[in-house]
N, C-alpha and C positions, 0 to 999 in steps of 0.2 A: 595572431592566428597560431593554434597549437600547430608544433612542428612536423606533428602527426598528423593532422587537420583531414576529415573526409565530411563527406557529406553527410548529415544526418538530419533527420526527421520526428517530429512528434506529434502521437495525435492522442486527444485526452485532457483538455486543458483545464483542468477543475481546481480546486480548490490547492491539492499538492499536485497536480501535473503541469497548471501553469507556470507556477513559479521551477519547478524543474526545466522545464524549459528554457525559461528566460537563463535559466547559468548556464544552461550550454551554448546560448547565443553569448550571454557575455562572455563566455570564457573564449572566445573568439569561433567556434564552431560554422559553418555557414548550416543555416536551420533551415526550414520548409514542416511548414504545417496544416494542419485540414480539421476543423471541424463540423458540424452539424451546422451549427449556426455563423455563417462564416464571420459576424463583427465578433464573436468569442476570439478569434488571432487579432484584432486589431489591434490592440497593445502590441505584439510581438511583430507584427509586421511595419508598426512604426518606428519598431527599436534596430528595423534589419533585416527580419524574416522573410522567405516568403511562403506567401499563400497558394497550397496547390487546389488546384477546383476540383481535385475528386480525390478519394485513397489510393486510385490506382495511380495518379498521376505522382504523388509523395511516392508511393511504392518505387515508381518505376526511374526517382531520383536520387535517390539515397541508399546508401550503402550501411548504415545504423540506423535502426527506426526505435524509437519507445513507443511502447500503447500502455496509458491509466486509464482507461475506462473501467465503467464499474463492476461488469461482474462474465460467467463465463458465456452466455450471448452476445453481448458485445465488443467479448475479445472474437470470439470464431466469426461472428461478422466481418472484421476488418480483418483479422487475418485470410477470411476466404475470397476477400480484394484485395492483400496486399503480396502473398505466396505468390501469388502465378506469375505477377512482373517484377517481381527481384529481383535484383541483377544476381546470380552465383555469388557467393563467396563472402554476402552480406548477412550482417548479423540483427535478427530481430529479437528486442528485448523486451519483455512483459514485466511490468510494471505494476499490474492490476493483481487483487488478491484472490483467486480464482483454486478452482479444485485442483492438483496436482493431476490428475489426469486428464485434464483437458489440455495442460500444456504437453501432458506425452503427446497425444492424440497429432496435437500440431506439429510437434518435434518431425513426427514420424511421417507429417506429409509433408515437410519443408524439405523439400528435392534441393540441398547445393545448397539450403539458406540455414546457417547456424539460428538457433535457436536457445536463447538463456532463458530460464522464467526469473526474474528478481523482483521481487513486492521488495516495498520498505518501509519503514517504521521511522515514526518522525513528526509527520505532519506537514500542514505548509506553513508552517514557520519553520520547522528544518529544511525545508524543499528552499526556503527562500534563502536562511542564513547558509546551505551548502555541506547541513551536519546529519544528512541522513542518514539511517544505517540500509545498507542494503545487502537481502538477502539473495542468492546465487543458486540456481541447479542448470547443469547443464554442463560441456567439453572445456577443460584445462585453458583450450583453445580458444574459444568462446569469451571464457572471461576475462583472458588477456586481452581481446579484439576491443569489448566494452569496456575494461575498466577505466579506459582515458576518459572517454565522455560521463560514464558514471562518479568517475571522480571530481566533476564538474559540479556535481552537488550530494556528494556524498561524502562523511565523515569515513566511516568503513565500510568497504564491501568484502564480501565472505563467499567464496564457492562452498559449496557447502556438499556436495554429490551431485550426479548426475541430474538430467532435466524433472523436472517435480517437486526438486530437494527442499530449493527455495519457500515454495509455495507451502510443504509440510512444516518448515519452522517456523515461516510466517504465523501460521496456523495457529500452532502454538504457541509463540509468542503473545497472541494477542488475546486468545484464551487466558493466558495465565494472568494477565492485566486485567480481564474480566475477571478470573476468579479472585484476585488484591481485592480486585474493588469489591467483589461479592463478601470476603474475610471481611472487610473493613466494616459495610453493612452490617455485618452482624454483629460485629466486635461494641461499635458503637452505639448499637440497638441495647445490647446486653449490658453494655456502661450506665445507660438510660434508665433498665429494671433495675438498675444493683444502685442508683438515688447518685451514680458520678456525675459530675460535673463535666457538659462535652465537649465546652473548650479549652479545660482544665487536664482532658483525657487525650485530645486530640494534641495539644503540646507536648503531654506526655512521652506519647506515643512516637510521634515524630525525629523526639529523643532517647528514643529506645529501640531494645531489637525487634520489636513487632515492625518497627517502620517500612513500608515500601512506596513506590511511585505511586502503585494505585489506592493506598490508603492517603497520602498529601492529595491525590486527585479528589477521591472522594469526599475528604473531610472539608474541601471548599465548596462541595456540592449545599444549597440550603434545602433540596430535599433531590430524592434521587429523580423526579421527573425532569429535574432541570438539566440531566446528560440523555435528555430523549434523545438527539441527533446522535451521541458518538455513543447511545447503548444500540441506536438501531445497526450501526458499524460491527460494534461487537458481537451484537445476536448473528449477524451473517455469519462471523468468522468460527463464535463458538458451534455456531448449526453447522458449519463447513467443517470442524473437527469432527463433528458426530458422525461426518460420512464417511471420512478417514481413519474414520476408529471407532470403538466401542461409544455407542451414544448416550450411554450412563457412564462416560467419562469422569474423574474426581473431578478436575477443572471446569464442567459444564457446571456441577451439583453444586460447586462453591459457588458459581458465578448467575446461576439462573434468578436463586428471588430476588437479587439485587436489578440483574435484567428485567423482569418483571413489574418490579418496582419502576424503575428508571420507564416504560414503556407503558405503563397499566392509562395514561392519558392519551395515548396514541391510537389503546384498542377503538376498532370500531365498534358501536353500540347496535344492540340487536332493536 
């Protein structure tokens, strides 16, 4: 049991929030969880956890709570169950990648309850191996309170400014991963008119300074429909910069036809 050891809670158990969980269980944490469907904690209740039958009941047990749920309705749903029986002086952390002002919003009703926004960038395989990065807005105070637990499955965490901070680099962050991957479409495409050879180009490249993460991503793509699941991730996030910013953004322009592409067998058919 950490020597700091308090109660804490998570609810969100998907794909990178369960396995975030489970290392705060293994890291000796004592956990309490709640989902929708409640066999989604069975795993973690078998490992130790327990199961609260509602969010107000997790709420009103724990003293650190995470939310990864998916978007910013289903954070202010459970925050507007989880605020009102907090105990004071507890810190709730967001997890989910959501507009920066909806984590103000909350900030500013959590009476007594510190509030961090932290998205992270990763995956659940970083969620699982313990190497996530995690991004930080919110009180000096705040991020000392979590970074024990967050360092349970985090490689680095970064306060970055006040509450929203987080969720603006997030932002960006993963814009600029969409627009790699959008360079890369083109880059590749244009290899293709000029008679290069594309896995001759894509070696190339990988050993050269064009190389980045989202060019090895893409280049293992065998066509861009095959990243439908994690372009429909990135269109939220590049859509969620355009609200945050100018929506003829460079990072959107780079990143769109490849979105497009990646997503054109998802559209619905008139």
């Amino acid at each position: 049991m950490p020597s700091d050891s308090i109660s804490t809670g998570f609810i969100g158990l998907g794909s990178q929030g369960g396995p975030m969980a489970e290392r705060m269980l293994a890291a000796g944490y004592e956990l309490t969880v709640w989902a929708r469907r409640p066999e989604a904690t069975d795993d973690l209740v078998a490992k130790g956890a327990y199961r609260a039958a509602s969010v107000a009941e997790l709420g009103a047990r724990c003293r650190h709570i995470g939310i990864c749920v998916v978007d910013d309705a289903g954070v202010e749903d459970i925050c507007a169950q989880l605020l009102p029986v907090m105990t004071p002086g507890s810190v709730l952390v967001i997890h989910s990648t959501i507009l920066p002002q909806t984590c103000e919003r909350l900030a500013a009703e959590a009476h007594g309850i510190a509030v961090l926004d932290a998205p992270v960038s990763g995956g659940g395989g970083g969620a699982a191996a313990g190497t996530l990065t995690v991004m930080c807005g919110g009180s000096e105070e705040a991020f000392a309170r979590a970074l024990p637990v967050m360092e349970s499955f985090a490689r680095k965490a970064v306060l970055l400014g006040p509450v929203g901070s987080g969720q603006r680099a997030k932002i960006v962050n993963n814009a600029l991963m969409a627009a790699n991957m959008g360079l890369a479409h083109a880059a590749l495409s244009l290899g293709e008119e000029l008679g290069i050879d594309r896995a001759a180009l894509v070696d190339l490249v990988k050993h050269s300074s064009g190389r980045s993460f989202g060019f090895e991503v893409y280049a293992r793509l065998p066509s861009p429909t095959a990243f439908a699941h994690g372009g429909k991730l990135l269109r939220k996030d590049v859509d969620l910069l355009g609200a945050i910013a100018t929506p003829e953004n460079a990072l959107a322009q780079a990143a769109d036809p490849f979105l497009d592409a990646a997503l054109a067998a998802t559209e619905p058919t008139a």
